[in-house]
C-alpha positions as CSV (number, residue, x, y, z in Angstrom):
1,X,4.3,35.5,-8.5
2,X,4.9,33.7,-11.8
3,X,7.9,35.0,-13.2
4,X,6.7,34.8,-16.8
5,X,3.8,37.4,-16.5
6,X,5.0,40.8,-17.6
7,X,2.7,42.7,-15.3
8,X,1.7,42.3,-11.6
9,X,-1.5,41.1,-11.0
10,X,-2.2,44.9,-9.4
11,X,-1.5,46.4,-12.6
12,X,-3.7,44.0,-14.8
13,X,-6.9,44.6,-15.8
14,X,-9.7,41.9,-15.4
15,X,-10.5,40.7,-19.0
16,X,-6.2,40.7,-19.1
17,X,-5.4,39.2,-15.8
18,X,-8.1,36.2,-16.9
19,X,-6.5,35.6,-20.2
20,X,-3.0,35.5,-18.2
21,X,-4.5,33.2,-15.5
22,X,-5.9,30.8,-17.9
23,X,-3.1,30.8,-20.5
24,X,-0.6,30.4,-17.4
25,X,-2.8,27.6,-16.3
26,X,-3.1,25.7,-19.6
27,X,0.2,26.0,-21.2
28,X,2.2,26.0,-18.0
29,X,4.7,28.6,-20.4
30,X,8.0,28.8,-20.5
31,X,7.2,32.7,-21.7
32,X,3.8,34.7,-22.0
33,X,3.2,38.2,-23.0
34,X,-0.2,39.3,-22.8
35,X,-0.4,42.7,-24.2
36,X,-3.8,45.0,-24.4
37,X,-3.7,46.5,-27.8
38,X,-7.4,48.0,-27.5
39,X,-5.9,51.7,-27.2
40,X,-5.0,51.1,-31.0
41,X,-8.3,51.0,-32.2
42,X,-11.8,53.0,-32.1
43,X,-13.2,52.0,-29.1
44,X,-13.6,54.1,-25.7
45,X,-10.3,54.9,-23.4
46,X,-9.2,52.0,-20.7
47,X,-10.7,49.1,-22.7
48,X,-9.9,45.3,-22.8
49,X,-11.1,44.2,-26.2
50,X,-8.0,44.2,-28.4
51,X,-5.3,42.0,-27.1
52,X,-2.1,40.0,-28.9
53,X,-1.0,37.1,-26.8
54,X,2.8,35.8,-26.7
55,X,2.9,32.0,-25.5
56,X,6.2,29.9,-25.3
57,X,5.1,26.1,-24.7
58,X,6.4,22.9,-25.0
59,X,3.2,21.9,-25.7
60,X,3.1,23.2,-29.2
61,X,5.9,20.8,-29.8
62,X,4.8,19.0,-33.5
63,X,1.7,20.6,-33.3
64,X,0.8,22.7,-36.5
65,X,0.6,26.5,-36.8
66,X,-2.9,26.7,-37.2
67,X,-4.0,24.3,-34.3
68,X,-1.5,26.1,-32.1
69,X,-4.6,29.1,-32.4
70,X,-6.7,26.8,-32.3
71,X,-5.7,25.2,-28.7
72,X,-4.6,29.4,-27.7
73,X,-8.6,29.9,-28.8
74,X,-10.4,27.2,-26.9
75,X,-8.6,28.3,-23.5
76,X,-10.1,31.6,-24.2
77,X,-13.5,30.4,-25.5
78,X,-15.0,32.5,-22.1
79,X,-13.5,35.6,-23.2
80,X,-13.8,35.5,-27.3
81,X,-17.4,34.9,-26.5
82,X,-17.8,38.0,-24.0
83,X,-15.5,41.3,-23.7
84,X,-12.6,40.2,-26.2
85,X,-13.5,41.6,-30.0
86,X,-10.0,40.9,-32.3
87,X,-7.1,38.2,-30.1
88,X,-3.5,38.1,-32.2
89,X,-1.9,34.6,-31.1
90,X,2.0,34.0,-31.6
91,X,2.2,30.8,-30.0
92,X,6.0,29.1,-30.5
93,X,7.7,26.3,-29.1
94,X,10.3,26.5,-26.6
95,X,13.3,26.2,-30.1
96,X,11.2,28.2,-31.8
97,X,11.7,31.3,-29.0
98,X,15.1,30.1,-28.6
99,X,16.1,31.0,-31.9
100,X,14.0,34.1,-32.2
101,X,12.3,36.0,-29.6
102,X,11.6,39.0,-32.2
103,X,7.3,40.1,-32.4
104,X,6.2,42.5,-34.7
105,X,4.4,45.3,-33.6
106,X,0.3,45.2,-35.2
107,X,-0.7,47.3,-37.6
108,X,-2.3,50.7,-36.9
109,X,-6.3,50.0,-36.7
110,X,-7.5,50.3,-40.6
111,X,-11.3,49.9,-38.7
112,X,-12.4,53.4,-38.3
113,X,-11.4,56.8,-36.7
114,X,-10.9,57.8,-33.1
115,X,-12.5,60.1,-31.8
């Protein structure tokens, strides 16, 4: 087991185990949080379409902000494309976590009310 997933691969869902496989894969992370945040918004119990992703590479070393998403993005094409509705991507450098590992919670969902 990779020690920087936060859930076993028997406790992961499908659309979440792929995004962990593939950002695993691609960023070879020093730290990655992928964490389901569909149960936060209007949509039906036990789904995968809401998701904030922690990454900790060394290859967002002198890469800018925006083409860290960018890069985060285009290993997720697949699922963006398919089940994944809304991705929040806090991609940092290994310094960057070094010096602070704090992530804010999301917002409440301002999309609708649940049922």
């Amino acid at each position: 087991m990779r020690r920087w997933l936060t859930t076993t691969m028997a406790q992961a869902t499908p659309v979440k185990a792929a995004i962990e496989k593939k950002l695993g894969d691609f960023f070879k992370p020093s730290h990655l949080q992928v964490i389901n945040e569909s149960h936060m918004h209007n949509v039906p119990k036990n789904s995968e379409t809401h998701f904030k992703v922690v990454v900790v590479s060394t290859k967002f070393n002198d890469v800018k902000h925006i083409e860290r998403h960018r890069m985060v993005n285009k290993v997720l094409t697949e699922e963006l494309d398919g089940p994944v509705h809304a991705l929040s991507v806090k991609a940092k450098t290994p310094a960057q976590w070094d010096k602070s590992q704090k992530i804010e919670p999301s917002p409440s969902c301002r999309g609708g009310s649940k049922a």
